[in-house]
C-alpha positions in Angstrom: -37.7 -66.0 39.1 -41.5 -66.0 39.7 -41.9 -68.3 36.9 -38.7 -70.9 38.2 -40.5 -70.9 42.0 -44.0 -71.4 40.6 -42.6 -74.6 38.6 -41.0 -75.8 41.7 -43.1 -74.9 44.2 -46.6 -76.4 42.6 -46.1 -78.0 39.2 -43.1 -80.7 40.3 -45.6 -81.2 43.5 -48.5 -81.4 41.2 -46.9 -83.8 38.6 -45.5 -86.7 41.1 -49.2 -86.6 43.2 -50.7 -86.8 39.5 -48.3 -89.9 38.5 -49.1 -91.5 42.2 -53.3 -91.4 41.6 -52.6 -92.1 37.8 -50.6 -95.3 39.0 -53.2 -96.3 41.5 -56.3 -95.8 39.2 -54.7 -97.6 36.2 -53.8 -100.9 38.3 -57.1 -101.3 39.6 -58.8 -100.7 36.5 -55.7 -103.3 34.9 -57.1 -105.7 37.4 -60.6 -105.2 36.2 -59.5 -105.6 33.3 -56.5 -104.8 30.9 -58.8 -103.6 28.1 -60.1 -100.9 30.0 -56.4 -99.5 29.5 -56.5 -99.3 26.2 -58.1 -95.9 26.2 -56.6 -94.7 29.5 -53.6 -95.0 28.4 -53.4 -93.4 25.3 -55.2 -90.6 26.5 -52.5 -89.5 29.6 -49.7 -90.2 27.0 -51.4 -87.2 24.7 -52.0 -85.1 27.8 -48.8 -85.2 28.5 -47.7 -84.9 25.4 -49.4 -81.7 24.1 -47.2 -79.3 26.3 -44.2 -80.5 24.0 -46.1 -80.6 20.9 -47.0 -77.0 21.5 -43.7 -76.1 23.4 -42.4 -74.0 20.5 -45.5 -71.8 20.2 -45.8 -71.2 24.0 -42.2 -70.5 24.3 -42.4 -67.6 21.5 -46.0 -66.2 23.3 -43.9 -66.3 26.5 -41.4 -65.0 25.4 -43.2 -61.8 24.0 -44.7 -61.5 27.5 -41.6 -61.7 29.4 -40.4 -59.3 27.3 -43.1 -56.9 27.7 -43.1 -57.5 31.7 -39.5 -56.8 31.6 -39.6 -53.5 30.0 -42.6 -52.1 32.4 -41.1 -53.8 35.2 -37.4 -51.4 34.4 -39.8 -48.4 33.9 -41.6 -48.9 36.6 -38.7 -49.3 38.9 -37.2 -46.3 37.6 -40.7 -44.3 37.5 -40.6 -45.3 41.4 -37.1 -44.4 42.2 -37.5 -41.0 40.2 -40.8 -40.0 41.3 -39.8 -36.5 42.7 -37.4 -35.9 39.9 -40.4 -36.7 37.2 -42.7 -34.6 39.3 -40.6 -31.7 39.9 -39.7 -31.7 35.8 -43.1 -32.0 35.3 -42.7 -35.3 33.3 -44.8 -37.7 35.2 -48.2 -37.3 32.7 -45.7 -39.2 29.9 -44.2 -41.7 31.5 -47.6 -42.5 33.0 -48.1 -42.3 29.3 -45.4 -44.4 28.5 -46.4 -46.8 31.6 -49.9 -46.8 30.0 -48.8 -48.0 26.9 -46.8 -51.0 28.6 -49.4 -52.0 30.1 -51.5 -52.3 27.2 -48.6 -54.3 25.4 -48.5 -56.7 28.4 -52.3 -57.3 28.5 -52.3 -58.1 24.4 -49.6 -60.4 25.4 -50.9 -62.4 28.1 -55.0 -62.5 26.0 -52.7 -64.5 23.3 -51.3 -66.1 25.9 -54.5 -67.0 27.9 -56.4 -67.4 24.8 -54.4 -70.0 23.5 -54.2 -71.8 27.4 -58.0 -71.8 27.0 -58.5 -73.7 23.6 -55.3 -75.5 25.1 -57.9 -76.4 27.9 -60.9 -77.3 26.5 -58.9 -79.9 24.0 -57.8 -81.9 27.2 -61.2 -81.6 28.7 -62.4 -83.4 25.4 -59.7 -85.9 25.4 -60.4 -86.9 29.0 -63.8 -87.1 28.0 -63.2 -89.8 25.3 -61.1 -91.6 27.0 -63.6 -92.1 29.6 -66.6 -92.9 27.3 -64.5 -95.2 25.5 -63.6 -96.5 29.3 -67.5 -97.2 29.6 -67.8 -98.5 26.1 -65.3 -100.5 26.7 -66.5 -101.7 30.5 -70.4 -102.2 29.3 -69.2 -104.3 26.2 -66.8 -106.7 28.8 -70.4 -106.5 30.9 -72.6 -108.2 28.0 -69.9 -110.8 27.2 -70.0 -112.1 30.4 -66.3 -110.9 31.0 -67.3 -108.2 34.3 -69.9 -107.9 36.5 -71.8 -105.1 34.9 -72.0 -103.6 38.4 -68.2 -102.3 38.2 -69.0 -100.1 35.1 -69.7 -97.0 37.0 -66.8 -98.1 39.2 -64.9 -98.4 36.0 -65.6 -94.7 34.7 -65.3 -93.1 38.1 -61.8 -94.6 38.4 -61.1 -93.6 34.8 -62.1 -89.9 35.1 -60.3 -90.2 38.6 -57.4 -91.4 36.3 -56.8 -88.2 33.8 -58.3 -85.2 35.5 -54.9 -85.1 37.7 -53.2 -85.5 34.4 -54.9 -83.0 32.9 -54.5 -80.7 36.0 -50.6 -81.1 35.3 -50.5 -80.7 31.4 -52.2 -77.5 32.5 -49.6 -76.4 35.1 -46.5 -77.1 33.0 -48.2 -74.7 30.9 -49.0 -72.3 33.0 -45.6 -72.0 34.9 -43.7 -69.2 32.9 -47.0 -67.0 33.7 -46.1 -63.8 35.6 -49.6 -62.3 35.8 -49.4 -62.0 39.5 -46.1 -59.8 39.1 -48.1 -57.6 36.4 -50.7 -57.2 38.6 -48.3 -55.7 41.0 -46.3 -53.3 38.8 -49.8 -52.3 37.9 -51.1 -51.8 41.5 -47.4 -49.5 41.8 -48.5 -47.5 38.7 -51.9 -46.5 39.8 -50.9 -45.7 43.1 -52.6 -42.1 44.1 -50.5 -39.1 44.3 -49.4 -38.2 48.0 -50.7 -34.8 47.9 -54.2 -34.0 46.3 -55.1 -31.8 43.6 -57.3 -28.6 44.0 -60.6 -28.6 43.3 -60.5 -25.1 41.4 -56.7 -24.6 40.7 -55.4 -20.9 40.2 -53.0 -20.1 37.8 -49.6 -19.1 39.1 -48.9 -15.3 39.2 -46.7 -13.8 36.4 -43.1 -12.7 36.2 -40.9 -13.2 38.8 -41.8 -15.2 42.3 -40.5 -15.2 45.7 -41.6 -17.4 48.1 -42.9 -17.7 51.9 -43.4 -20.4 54.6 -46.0 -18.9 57.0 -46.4 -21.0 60.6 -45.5 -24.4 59.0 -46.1 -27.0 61.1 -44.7 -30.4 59.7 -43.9 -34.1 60.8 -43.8 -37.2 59.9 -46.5 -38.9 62.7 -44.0 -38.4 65.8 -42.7 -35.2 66.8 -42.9 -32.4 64.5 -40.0 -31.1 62.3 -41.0 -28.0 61.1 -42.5 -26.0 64.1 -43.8 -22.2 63.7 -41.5 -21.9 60.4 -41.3 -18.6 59.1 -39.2 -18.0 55.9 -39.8 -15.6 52.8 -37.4 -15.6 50.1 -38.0 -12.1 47.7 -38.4 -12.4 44.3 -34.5 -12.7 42.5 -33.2 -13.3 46.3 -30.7 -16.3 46.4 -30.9 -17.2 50.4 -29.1 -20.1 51.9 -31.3 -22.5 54.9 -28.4 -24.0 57.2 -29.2 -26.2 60.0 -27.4 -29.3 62.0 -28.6 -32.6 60.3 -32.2 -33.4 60.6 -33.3 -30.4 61.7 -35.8 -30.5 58.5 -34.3 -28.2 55.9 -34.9 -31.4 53.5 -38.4 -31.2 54.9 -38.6 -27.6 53.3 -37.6 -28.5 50.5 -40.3 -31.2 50.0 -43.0 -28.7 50.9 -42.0 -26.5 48.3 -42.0 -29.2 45.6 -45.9 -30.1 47.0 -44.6 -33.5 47.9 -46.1 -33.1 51.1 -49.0 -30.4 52.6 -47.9 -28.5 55.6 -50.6 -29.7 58.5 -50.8 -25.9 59.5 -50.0 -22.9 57.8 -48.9 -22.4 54.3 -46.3 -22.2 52.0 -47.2 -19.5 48.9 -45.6 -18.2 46.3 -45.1 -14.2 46.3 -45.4 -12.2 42.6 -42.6 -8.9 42.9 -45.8 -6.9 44.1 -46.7 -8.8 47.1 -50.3 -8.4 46.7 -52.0 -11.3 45.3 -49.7 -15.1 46.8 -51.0 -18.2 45.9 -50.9 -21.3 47.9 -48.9 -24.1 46.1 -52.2 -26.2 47.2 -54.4 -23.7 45.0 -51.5 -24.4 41.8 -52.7 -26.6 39.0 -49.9 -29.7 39.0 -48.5 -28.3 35.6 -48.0 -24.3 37.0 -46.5 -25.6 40.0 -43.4 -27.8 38.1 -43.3 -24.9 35.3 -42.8 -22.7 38.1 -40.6 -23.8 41.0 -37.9 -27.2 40.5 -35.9 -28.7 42.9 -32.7 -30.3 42.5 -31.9 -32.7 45.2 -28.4 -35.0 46.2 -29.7 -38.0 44.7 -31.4 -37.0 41.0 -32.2 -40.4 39.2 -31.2 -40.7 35.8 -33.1 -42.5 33.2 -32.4 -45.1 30.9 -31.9 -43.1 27.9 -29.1 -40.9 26.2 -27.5 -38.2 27.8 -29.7 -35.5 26.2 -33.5 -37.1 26.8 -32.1 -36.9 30.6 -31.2 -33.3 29.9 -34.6 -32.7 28.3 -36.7 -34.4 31.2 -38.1 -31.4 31.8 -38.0 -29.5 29.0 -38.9 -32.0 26.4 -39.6 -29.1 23.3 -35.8 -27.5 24.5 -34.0 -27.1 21.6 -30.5 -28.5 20.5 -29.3 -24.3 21.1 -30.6 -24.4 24.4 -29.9 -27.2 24.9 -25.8 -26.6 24.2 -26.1 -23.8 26.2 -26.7 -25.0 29.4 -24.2 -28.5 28.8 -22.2 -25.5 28.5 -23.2 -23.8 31.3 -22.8 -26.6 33.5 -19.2 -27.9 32.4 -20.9 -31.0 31.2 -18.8 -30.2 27.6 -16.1 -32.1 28.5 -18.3 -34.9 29.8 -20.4 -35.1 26.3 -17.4 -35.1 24.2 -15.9 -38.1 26.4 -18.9 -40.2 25.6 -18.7 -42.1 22.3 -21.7 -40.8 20.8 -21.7 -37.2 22.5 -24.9 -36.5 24.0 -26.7 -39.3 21.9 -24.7 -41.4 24.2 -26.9 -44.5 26.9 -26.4 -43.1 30.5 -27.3 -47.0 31.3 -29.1 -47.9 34.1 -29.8 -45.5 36.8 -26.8 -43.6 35.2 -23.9 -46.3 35.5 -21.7 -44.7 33.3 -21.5 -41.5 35.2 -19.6 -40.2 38.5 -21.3 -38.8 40.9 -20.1 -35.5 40.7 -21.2 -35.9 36.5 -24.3 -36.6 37.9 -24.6 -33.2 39.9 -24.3 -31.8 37.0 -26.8 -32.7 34.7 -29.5 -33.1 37.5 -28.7 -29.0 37.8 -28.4 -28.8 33.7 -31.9 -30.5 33.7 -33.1 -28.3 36.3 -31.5 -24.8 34.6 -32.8 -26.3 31.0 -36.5 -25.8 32.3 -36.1 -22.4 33.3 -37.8 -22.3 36.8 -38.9 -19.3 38.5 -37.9 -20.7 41.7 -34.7 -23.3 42.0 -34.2 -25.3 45.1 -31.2 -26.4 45.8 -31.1 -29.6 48.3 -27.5 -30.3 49.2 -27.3 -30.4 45.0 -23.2 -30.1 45.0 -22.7 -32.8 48.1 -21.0 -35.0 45.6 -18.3 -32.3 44.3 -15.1 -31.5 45.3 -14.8 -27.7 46.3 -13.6 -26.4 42.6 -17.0 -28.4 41.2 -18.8 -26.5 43.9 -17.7 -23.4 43.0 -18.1 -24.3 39.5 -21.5 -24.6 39.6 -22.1 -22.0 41.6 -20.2 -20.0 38.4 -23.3 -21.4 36.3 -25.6 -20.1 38.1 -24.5 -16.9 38.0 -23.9 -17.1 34.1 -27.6 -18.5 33.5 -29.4 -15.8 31.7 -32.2 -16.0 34.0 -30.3 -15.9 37.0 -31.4 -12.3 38.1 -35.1 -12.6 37.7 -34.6 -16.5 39.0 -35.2 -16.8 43.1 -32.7 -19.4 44.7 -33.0 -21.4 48.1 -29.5 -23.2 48.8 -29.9 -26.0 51.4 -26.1 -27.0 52.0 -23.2 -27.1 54.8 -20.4 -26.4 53.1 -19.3 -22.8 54.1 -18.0 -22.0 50.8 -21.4 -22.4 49.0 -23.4 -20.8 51.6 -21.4 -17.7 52.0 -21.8 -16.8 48.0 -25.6 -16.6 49.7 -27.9 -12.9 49.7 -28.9 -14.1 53.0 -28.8 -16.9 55.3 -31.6 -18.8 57.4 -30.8 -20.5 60.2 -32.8 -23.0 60.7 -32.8 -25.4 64.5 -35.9 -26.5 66.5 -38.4 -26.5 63.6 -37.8 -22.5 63.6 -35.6 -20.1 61.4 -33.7 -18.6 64.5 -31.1 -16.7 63.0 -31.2 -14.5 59.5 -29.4 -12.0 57.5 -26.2 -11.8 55.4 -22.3 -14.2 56.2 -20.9 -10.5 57.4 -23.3 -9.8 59.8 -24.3 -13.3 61.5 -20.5 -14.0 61.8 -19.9 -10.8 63.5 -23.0 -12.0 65.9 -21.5 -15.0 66.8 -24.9 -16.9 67.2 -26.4 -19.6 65.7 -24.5 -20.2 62.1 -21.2 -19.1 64.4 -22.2 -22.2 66.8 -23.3 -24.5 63.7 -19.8 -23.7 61.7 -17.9 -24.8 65.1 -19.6 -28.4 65.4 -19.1 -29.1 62.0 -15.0 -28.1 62.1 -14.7 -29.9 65.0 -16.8 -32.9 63.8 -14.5 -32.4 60.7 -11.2 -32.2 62.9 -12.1 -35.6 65.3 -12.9 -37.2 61.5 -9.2 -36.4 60.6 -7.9 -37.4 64.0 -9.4 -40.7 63.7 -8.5 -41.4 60.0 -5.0 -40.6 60.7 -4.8 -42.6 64.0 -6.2 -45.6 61.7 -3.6 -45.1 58.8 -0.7 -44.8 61.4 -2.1 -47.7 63.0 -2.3 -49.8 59.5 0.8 -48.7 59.0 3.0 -49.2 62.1 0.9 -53.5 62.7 3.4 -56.0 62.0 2.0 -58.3 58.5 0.6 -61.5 59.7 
């Protein structure tokens, strides 16, 4: 597309200007004298020329460029659309890896490319510069014979050079115009873009065995009013705890946090060893402790152009094929593998095409369990599943091997998923305002009582509505 708008917006512009001056030029210098064309002439006819002479060379050099563009322009777009995914998996140092390595296949690309424009270049300077020596030749020899006034042979090269350069010019542009170095320059500007949260300067390692995790006076927002307000939260080590709240109310925003997408502006969010005694900030983790130790899953996990099984192994790249089966397993992605004509060897395509939502629940959690995180937050992870596929994965959870040493934070609204909770967190006005277990906050009637309420009736006037429509479809006469 770049390379189609360049050729029409400057080269077709560029050619009719240059066959308007040529035009001019070459009738006054035929009224000087027809001779004088003689080496004019030629000369734009080879200019013009040379693009087709070389046409089949510059098509294959293109064509390896393109090809090189196109393949860091898709990874690129997907490194973009799955940057948390790739963080939270820890896989961003080798697709930056992989990016790296595009890049340099590009660049050899376009110096054949640009190499070859240059000689390309310097061949039309010389034949402009022939022509228009052989212009004055021509001119001062007319001069001695009597045939022109020898005070028209500047005027005779002047015109000449004023002749070709525009031809050259556009020789040049038609060969420039499948270039897509501006584009490069983009995807390359995208790749190096800094990291939204910055590393520590003396990074700790994260504390051994199993961790819990605690939200201290977070303050968060997003430049207007804040989100997160005074949150308070600790989840103990092995604890599964479900964070409720009416939509926007941030629990998204915790889950963010936790991953280090974002720094809290005040107070901090730590991770707590079983003792208690020694938490470490997330800002104090080295980038490679933090994804070892804590993943989260969100509603929308990216997939990858790949096979069904690098996605699985995102990661956990050194996860063997044991493992591996265990948590396709695990996850009731069995059924899904054997479906697929090459198993888990199988293309997901792009972005995933070949999967169902609810398919791809499941292997963002299989690629979340295959990593084996000390901490696994859950952000609305089974919003795409039907109630069975909820519970379901809520099954494989439980049947992970790690599951009792393994701390939990659900973010969901369905009632189902957040009752199979240790505890519940309320969370509304930037605040947890109501905790502890389904049995005891349903006998208080507060806060999840109130939230459960809105979301039947919201639920309820959803039904109404729908079924008003449908009997109204159905009772319209056909037009």
């Amino acid at each position: 597309m770049e390379a189609l708008e360049f050729f029409y917006a400057h080269a077709i512009a560029q050619l009719l200007a240059s066959g308007l001056v040529f035009a001019a030029a070459a009738t006054v210098l035929g009224v000087l004298g027809p001779w004088l064309l003689l080496a004019v002439v030629p000369a734009a006819l080879l200019l013009l020329w040379s693009p087709l002479l070389e046409a089949r060379g510059r098509a294959d050099r293109g064509a390896r460029t393109r090809a090189a563009l196109a393949e860091l322009s898709a990874e690129s777009v997907e490194t973009v659309d799955g940057l948390r995914e790739l963080l939270m998996a820890g896989a961003l140092g080798r697709t930056r890896a992989r990016l790296r390595s595009g890049g340099r296949r590009l660049a050899r690309a376009q110096r054949a490319e640009q190499s070859w424009e240059t000689g390309a270049g310097a061949a039309r300077d010389l034949l402009v510069v022939a022509a228009v020596i052989g212009v004055v030749a021509a001119a001062a020899h007319a001069a001695g014979g009597g045939r022109l006034d020898g005070a028209w042979t500047p005027a005779a090269m002047a015109l000449a050079l004023g002749a070709l350069a525009p031809v050259a010019e556009s020789a040049a542009a038609l060969g420039r115009a499948g270039s897509l170095r501006a584009a490069a320059a983009r995807v390359r500007a995208a790749v190096n873009a800094p990291a939204g949260a910055p590393a520590p300067a003396s990074p700790l390692p994260a504390p051994a065995g199993p961790l819990g995790l605690r939200l201290s006076g977070v303050r968060f927002g997003y430049g207007g009013a804040p989100v997160l307000d005074g949150l308070d939260l600790t989840v103990r080590p092995g604890e599964t705890v479900a964070l409720v709240g009416a939509s926007g109310v941030g629990k998204t925003s915790c889950a963010h946090l936790l991953a280090r997408y974002w720094d809290p502006q005040d107070g901090t969010v730590e991770l707590v060893p079983q003792a208690a005694a020694d938490p470490v900030d997330l800002r104090d983790l080295a980038e490679d402790d933090l994804r070892a130790a804590v993943c989260v899953v969100g509603q929308e996990a990216p997939l990858f152009h790949g096979t069904l099984a690098e996605n699985l192994r995102l990661g956990a790249p050194g996860a063997t094929d044991r493992e591996l089966a265990a948590v396709v397993r695990i996850c009731g992605l069995t059924p899904v593998a054997e479906a697929l004509p090459q198993g888990l060897d199988t293309p997901v395509g792009e972005r995933g095409a070949t999967l169902s939502g609810g398919q791809r629940a499941r292997v963002a959690l299989a690629r979340g369990l295959l990593a084996h995180p000390r901490i696994l937050v859950l952000d609305e992870t089974t919003a795409h599943l039907d109630h069975r596929g909820d519970a379901e994965l809520a099954r494989a959870l439980t049947a992970d091997s790690r599951a009792r040493s393994r701390t939990t934070l659900i973010i969901a609204h369905r009632p189902a998923t957040v009752r199979r909770a240790d505890r519940i967190a309320v969370l509304d006005g930037g605040r947890i305002v109501e905790e502890g277990t389904w049995d005891e906050l349903i006998r208080a009637g507060g806060a999840l009582t109130r939230l459960l309420s809105r979301q039947g009736e919201a639920q309820e006037g959803e039904t109404r509505q729908e079924t008003r429509a449908a009997a109204t479809g159905d009772s319209a006469p056909p037009r």
